[in-house]
N, C-alpha and C positions, 0 to 999 in steps of 0.2 A: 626197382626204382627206375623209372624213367630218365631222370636228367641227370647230369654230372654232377650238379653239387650234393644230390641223397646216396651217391657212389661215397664221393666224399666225408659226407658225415658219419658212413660207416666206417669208413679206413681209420687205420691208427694211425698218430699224426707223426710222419719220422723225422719231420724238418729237415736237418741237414742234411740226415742222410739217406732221405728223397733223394739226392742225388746221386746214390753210387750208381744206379746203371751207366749213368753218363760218362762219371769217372771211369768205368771198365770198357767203354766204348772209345774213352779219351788213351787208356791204360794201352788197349790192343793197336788202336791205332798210330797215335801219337808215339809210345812209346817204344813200340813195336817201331817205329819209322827212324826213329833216333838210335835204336839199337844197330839197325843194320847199317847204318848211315856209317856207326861207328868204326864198325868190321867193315865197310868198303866195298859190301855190296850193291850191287847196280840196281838204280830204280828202286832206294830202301822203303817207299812210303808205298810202294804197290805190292810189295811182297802181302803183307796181313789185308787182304782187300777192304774197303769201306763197306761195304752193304752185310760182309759178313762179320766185321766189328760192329755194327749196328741191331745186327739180328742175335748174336752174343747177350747186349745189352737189354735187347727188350727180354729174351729169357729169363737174365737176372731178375728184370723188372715184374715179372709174371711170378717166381719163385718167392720173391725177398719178403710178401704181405701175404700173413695168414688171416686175415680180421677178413678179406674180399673172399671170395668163391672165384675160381678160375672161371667161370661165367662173368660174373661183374668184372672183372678186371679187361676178359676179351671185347664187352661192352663199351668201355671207357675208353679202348685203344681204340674197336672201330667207329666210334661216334666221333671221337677228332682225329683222327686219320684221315675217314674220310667226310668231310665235311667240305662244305660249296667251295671254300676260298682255295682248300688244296687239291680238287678235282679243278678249277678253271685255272692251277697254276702248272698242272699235269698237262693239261691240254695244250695250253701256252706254251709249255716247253718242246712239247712234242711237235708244236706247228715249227715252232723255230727252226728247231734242227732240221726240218724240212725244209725250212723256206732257206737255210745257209746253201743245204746241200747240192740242193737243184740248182741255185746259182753257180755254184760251184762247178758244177757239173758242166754246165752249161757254158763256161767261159766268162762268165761275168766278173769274181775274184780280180785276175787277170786281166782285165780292159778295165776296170778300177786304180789298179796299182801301176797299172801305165801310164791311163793318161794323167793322174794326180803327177807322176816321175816329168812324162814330157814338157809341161809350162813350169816347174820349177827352175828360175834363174840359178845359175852354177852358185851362187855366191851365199846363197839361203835353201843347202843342199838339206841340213840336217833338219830346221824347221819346217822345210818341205817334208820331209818323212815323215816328221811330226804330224802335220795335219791332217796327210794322208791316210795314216795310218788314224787317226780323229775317226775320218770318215768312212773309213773300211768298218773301223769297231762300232759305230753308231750305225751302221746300216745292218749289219750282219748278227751284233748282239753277241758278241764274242770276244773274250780277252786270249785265250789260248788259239784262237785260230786266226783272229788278226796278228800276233805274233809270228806265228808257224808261217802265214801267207807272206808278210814284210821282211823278214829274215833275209831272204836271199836277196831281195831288193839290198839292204843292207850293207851284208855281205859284200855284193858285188859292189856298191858306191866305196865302201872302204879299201880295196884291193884295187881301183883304177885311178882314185883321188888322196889328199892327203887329211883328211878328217881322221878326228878322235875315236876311236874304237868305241871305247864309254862313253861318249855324247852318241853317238850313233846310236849304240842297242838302248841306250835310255831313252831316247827319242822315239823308238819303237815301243817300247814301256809304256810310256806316258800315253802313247796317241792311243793304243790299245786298248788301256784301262780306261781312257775315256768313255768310250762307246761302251764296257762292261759295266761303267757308270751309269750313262746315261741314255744308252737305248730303251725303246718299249719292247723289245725283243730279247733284250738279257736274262738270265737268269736270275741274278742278284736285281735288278729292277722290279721283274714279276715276284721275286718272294718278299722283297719291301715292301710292295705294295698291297699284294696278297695277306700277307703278315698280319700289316695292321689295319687293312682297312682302308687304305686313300685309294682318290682316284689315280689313274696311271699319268694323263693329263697336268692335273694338279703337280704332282711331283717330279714331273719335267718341267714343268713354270719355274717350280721354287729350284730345282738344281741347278736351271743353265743361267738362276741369274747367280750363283756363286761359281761356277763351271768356267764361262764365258771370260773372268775376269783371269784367272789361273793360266787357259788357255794363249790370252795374251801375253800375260807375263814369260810362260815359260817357252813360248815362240822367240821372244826378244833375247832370254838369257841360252836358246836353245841357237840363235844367230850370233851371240856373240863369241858363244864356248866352242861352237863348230866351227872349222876351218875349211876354205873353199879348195871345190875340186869342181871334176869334172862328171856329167854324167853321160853315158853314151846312151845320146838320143833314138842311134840306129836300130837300139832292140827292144826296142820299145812299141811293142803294135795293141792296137785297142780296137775295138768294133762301141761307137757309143749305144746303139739299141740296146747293144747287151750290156749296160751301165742303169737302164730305164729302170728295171726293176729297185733296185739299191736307191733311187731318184723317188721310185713313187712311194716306196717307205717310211724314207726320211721326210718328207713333204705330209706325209700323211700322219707320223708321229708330232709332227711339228701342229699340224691342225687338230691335233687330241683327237685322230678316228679311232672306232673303237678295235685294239688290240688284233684281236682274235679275225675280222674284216680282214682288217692289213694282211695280217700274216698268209691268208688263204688267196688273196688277188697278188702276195709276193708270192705265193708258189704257184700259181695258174699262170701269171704273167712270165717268168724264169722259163717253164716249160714250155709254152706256145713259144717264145722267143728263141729258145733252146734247140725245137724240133723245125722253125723258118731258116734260120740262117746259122743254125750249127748241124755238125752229123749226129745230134742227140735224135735217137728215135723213141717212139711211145713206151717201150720196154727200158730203155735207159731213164726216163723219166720216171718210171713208176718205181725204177731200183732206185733211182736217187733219192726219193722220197722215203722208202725203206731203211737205205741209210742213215738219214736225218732221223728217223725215228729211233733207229736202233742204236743212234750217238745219242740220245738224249733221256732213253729209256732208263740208265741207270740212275740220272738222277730226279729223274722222275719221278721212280719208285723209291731212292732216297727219300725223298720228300715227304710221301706218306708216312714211311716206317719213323722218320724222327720228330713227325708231329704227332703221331699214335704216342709213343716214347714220351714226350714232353706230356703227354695228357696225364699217361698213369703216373709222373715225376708230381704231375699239379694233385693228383687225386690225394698222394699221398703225402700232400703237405710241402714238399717242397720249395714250390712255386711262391706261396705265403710265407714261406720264412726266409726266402732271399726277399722277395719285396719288401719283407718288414725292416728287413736289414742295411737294404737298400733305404729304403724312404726315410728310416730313422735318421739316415745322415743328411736330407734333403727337405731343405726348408726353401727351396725358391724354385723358380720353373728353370733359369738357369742352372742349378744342380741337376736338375732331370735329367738334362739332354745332355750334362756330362756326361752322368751313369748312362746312358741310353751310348754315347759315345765310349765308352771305355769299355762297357757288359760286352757291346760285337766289335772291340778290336781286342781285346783278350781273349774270345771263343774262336776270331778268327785266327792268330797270331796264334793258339794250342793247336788247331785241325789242320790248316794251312787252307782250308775252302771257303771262299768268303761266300759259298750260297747257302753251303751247310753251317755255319754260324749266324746268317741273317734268321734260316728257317728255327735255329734252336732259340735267337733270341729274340725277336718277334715278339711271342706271344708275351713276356715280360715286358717288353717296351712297351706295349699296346696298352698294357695296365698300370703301367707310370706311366707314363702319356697324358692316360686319360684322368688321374686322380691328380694331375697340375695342370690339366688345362694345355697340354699341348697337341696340334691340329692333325691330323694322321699324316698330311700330304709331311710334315716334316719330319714326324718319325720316320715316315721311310726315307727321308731323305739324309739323315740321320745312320739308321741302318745303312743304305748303302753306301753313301761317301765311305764311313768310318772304314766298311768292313773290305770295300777296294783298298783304299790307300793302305790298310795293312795288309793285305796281301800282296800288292804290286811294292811292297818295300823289303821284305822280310828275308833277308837273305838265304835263308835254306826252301824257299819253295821250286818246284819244278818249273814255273817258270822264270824266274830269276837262274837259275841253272842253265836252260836250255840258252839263255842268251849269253851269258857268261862262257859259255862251253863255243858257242857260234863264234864272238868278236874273242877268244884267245884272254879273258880278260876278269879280273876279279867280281865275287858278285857287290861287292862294297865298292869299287868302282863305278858301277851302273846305279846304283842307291843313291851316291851323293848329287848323280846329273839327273836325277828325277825329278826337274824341276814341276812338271804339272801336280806330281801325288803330293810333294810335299805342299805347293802352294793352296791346294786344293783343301788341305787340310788346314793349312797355316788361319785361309778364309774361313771355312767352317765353323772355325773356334773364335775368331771374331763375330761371327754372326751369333754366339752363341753368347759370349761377355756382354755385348752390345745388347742381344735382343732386336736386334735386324733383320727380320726376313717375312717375305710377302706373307699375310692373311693373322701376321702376329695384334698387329695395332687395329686391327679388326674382332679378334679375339679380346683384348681389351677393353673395347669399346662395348663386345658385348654383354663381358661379367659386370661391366658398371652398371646397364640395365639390369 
């Protein structure tokens, strides 16, 4: 049989427990993560690796159904595996990490993070971080490496000024997770998007007009909580050329160009820039492009294996008996986009990856979505707020850790000063009560015809 659904009509139907692969991928990982956490081992959540709790699970998944031929089952995993939306989310990710790394490479990071430090007035130190850190992570498409890059910025304002430790690395938090939000370069952006279907454009419109208003908010209460110091302007050096590239991204995201364009004129331009007025040479260029590949490779190939994995979960029923379950308690378009909100903060808040819960729930949202009338640009928008703000709050992730472990300081200290995730989210759920957000009362208008 040709298509998935005469896979389907063959398989016996396990409903719920369609899903133990998942559970045993959730079992190795997750639990395997909280085991070693318990005993005090270091870096407990990388000891059981991800790709190979994953490939565990698709095993199971291959064993569990005798009604398929191991033929049909290898079928239905590479027909959604690989399929268009997850080979151009493959590519996307792959350009990314390239287009960070060669900046990186290149000194741009760094003439970023300085000159955002240098026009900061002393008195509006910590919202200064704040935004900074906005713009690093919307340029770059990174919540762990805008972290890792602002850190020491941090750091050092804390040790020369008299500022709140926990307003500080929250501050770092927030601006971070913005950009993991809201770049066209992110991970959790391209697999929202990818997921369900929207355009990349679209669901930049509809995030930054809930984004934007958070943004101010927790600038204001990020001015009040923080307490003025001093920053030492003197070491602080930047080259702007080397700024242009992170300039012509964000300008180009901001114009809806298409993705895949951008990313490749951010990595030509980083390089050319790189090899004028830095000592990067054409062999440093081509490694840093390597590198960027070879940081993003891993979840790359995530990506396939857990959307291969969700397929044979749908072949075998599973997929329709959480919908059923799900939609049984949803009679309004408002209940949808609950459950669309709760389904990827509780897969994200079990894995602690909010890219590897957008890609598992995805294809679920996409079929509540569509069976109430809700528009893809906000499922993904939907998927990715939720699946941020619970990761960037959850106090036992690695990066919550790593901040905690930097400022000397509780991770529930940093949680409570989180003013953007929480505000961000606080909005989300208004627009969601309300029924507020761009292309909804156009959606209306056109079920009346």
């Amino acid at each position: 049989m040709d298509t998935l659904q005469g896979y389907k009509s063959k398989s016996k139907d396990y409903k719920a427990f369609a899903f133990f692969p998942l559970l045993v991928f959730l079992g190795l990982f997750l639990g395997g993560g909280i085991l070693f956490t318990i005993q005090g081992i270091e870096k407990p959540f990388g000891q059981i690796p991800l790709l190979a709790s994953i490939v565990i699970a698709i095993i199971v998944a291959f064993i569990m159904n005798k009604t398929l031929t191991f033929e049909d089952k290898f079928n239905v995993f590479c027909k959604t595996a690989a399929n268009e939306g997850v080979m151009m989310m493959v590519l996307i990710f792959m350009l990314a990490g390239s287009f960070s790394s060669v900046s990186r490479a290149m000194g741009g990071v760094e003439s970023v993070v300085n000159l955002g430090l240098s026009i900061i007035p002393s008195r509006l130190i910590i919202p200064g971080v704040f935004l900074v850190a906005c713009f690093i992570s919307v340029s770059t498409g990174t919540m762990v490496g805008t972290v890792v890059t602002v850190i020491p910025i941090a750091v050092g304002i804390i040790e020369v000024s008299n500022v709140n430790p926990a307003v500080a690395m929250a501050a770092v938090l927030s601006g971070s997770m913005f950009g993991d939000n809201m770049s066209v370069i992110s991970d959790t952006t391209i697999a929202a998007t990818r997921g369900v279907g929207a355009e990349m454009k679209d669901k930049f419109r509809m995030n930054v007009l809930i984004a934007l208003p958070a943004v101010l908010v927790a600038s204001i209460l990020f001015a009040i909580f923080g307490q003025t110091g001093e920053i030492p302007i003197e070491t602080l050096e930047f080259n702007f050329i080397k700024i242009l590239p992170y300039l012509g991204v964000l300008i180009a995201s901001i114009l809806g160009a298409n993705v895949v364009l951008v990313l490749i004129s951010g990595i030509l331009a980083s390089g050319i820039i790189g090899m004028l007025v830095s000592n990067m040479s054409f062999i440093d260029f081509m490694q840093a492009i390597q590198q960027g590949l070879d940081n993003m490779a891993g979840i790359a190939v995530l990506s396939i294996l857990v959307r291969g994995l969700i397929g044979l979960i749908e072949t075998y029923g599973g997929i329709d008996w959480l919908l059923y379950n799900l939609t049984s308690r949803i009679n309004s378009k408002r209940g949808a986009e609950f459950s669309m909100a709760l389904l990827v903060s509780a897969i994200t808040f079990s894995v602690l990856d909010n890219t590897v819960a957008i890609i598992t729930s995805a294809p679920l949202v996409k079929k509540i979505g569509d069976e109430y009338g809700v528009i893809p640009a906000r499922m993904a928008s939907l998927l990715d707020i939720f699946a941020c703000v619970t990761m960037s709050l959850v106090p036992h992730s690695g990066t919550i850790a790593m901040l905690s472990s930097a400022g000397g300081i509780s991770p529930l200290d940093i949680g409570r000063y989180s003013f953007y995730q929480i505000f961000l989210g606080i909005f989300t759920i208004v627009t969601i009560v309300l029924g507020v957000y761009p292309g909804n009362k156009k959606k209306k208008e056109l079920e009346k015809n």
